[in-house]
C-alpha positions, 0 to 999 in steps of 0.5 A: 276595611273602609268607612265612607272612603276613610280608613278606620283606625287603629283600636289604640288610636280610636281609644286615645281619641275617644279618651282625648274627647271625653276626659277628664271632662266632656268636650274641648271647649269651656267658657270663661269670665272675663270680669271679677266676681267675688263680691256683691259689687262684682254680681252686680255691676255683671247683673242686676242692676248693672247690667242695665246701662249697657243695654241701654247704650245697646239701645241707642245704637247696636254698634255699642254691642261691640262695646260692652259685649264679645260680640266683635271677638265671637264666631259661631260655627254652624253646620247641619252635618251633612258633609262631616270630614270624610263620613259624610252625612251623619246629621246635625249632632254627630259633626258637634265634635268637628265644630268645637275642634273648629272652635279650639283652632280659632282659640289657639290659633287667632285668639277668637271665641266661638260657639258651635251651632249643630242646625236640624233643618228639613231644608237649606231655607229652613236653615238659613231662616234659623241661622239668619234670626240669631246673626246678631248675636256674633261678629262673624260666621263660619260654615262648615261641613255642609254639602253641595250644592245646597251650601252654595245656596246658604252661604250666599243667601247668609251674605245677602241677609246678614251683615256679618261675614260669612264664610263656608270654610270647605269652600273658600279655606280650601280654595285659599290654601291651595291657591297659595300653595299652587302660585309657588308650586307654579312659579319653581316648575317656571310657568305662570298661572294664566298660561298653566292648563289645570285639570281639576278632579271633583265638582263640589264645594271645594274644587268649585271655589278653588277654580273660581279663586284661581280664576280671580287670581289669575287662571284663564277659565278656558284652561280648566278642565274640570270632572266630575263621575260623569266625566269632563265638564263641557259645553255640550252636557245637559245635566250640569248646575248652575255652579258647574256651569260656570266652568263647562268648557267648550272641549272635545275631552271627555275623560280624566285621560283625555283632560291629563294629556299635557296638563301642567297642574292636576287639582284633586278635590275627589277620592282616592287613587283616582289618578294613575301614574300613567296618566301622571306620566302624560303630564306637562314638564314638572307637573304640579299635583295637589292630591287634597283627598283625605286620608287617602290622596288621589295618587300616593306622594310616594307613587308620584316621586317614584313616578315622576322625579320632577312633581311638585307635591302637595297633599292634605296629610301632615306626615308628608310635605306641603299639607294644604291645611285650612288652618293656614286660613280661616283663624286669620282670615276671621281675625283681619275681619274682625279686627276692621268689622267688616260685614263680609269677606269678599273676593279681594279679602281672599285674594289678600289672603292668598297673596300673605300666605305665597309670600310668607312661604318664601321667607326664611323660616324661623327657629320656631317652625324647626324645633317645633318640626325637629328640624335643622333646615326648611326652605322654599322649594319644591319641598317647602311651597305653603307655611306650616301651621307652626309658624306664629307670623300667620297671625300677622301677615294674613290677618293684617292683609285681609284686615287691609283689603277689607278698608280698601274695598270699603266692607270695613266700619273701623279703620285699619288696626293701630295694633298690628303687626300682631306678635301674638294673640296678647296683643289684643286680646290676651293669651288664649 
């Protein structure tokens, strides 16, 4: 039995998620004080009269918000539920528990405070219009679970009008990710990335930002295939959006069967099972195959290792090797912005972060990540092409990148942090 492509789980489980959300307290969010309150003169320099001074400073200059507020360490986390994980459209309030989950991975991963926005808009300008008169009130945007191609149109509209970053994570925190992971993927099968033929299966948010990123990676754009129900997206359909456009290709492919034949990468951002093991068998010389639908992945690790001995695996499931995780991004992303102010995170921030993240994968991997794993050994290879969510140096080297690109390419009002490279979120802003 299926729910919206998702199995259901187990009655225990179920139960032991619905106790995890609900007790001993509803929710896995809560607000703490950051300042001493135990006496009259505490409620009042917190208060009135206190209170007054910094919104006068405020006043003289908006900057100073960063001064004595938490605006520079806050993320609002807003969705309009249209998208949620793999349920779909369930409205605004149902994805609230997906948002506070967003908000305790910027905590415990980045050490960023976040409040969750569930936005009831009859429209995608309803929706900017809402989000764009209370911008002010964070340092930063994360959109999540809105789906295409209405989440194309916020997300740019949101960059345009505000001067704060923005950024829709099942975009650009898939995209990043993958990209990392596909740049090893690429290099231990000995091919490079302008020469690999790139079928992709799914047309919507994630896989369009992932094509676009590989592009600004490196990807020739004629080299990608890309598919969505109604086949090969070409040059010659008269159905497609603006987005899809971008990657119509000038081809005589019409289906998945046509585009696999000698396909040196297969991108799934779609359903399950969609790709067979004959069509994996059609692929090029150690084919490189990221099936991200979750829970279920376009082909089985298990069936593409019995398929094919030479795959290169990645899936979006943690109980088999390399988990194309968002949080792997988007925490470090947020926290290399934040720490420069940056007023939006552009292409060449991305790209950093893509680059942080294929080189971190090649180190050796720490201690850490083993005991956290049960583990003795992890190393690069065809088993091992994107860092886990365990290892703490993500904080450093994704963040610092970013951080660094985002003063290069002049989106930066502060310069380059004096306190990197961080060892831990107390570095700055103490433990979470």
């Amino acid at each position: 039995m299926q729910m919206t492509g998702q199995k259901l789980m187990s009655d225990e489980k179920r139960q032991a998620a619905l106790d995890y959300h609900a007790k001993p307290i509803p929710g896995k969010l809560s607000v703490e004080l950051t300042k001493p309150t135990e006496t009259s003169k505490h409620l009042a320099l917190a208060y009135s009269p206190g209170v007054a001074e910094p919104c006068r400073e405020i006043a003289k200059d908006v900057e100073n918000a960063y001064l004595y507020t938490g605006k520079g360490n806050l993320v609002a986390v807003v969705s309009d539920g249209s998208a949620i994980l793999g349920l779909g459209n369930l409205g605004p309030l149902s994805s609230k528990p997906v948002m506070e989950g967003k908000g305790v991975l910027f905590k415990r991963f980045a050490g960023i405070n976040s409040v969750d926005i569930e936005v009831d808009a009859e429209s995608p300008q309803a929706f900017i219009d809402t989000v764009a008169r209370i911008a002010d009130t964070w340092g930063g945007i994360n959109l999540e679970d809105i789906k295409a191609p209405e989440c194309f149109e916020i997300e740019q509209a949101l960059i345009e009008q505000c001067n704060i970053p923005v950024f829709h994570d099942d975009q650009h925190g898939t995209a990043i990710v993958t990209a990392a992971g596909l740049l090893n993927a690429l290099d231990i099968a000995g091919k490079r990335l302008e020469d690999a033929r790139i079928v992709c299966l799914g047309a919507g948010a994630a896989a369009i930002a992932c094509m676009k990123l590989l592009v600004s990676c490196g990807a020739r754009a004629e080299n990608i295939f890309m598919l969505d129900r109604k086949g090969v997206v070409h040059s010659e359909r008269d159905d497609l959006n603006q987005y899809k456009a971008m990657f119509a290709t000038e081809t005589s492919r019409r289906t998945l069967d046509d585009a696999i034949e000698g396909a040196d990468v297969f991108v799934g951002l779609s359903g399950p099972n969609l790709l067979k093991p004959e069509q994996l068998q059609r692929m090029a010389a150690n084919p490189v195959v990221f099936a991200c639908s979750n829970p279920d992945p376009e082909i089985h690790p298990d069936v593409a290792n019995e398929t094919r001995d030479d795959v290169i695996m990645a899936t979006g499931r943690s109980d088999y090797p390399n988990q194309v995780n968002n949080v792997l991004g988007f925490p470090f992303i947020f926290r290399g912005a934040l720490d420069v102010r940056a007023t939006r995170i552009n292409e060449e921030m991305k790209v950093a972060a893509v680059h942080a993240l294929k080189d971190l994968a090649r180190e050796p991997v720490t201690r850490e990540v083993l005991d956290g794993y049960g583990i003795e050994s992890l190393e690069f290879g065809r088993g091992y092409i994107i860092p886990t969510p365990l290892d703490s140096r993500l904080l450093d080297r994704v963040s610092s990148a970013v951080a660094q690109a985002a003063v290069d390419t002049g989106v930066a009002r502060k310069p380059y942090p004096a306190h990197y490279p961080l060892t831990s979120i107390k570095d700055v802003y103490g433990t979470p």
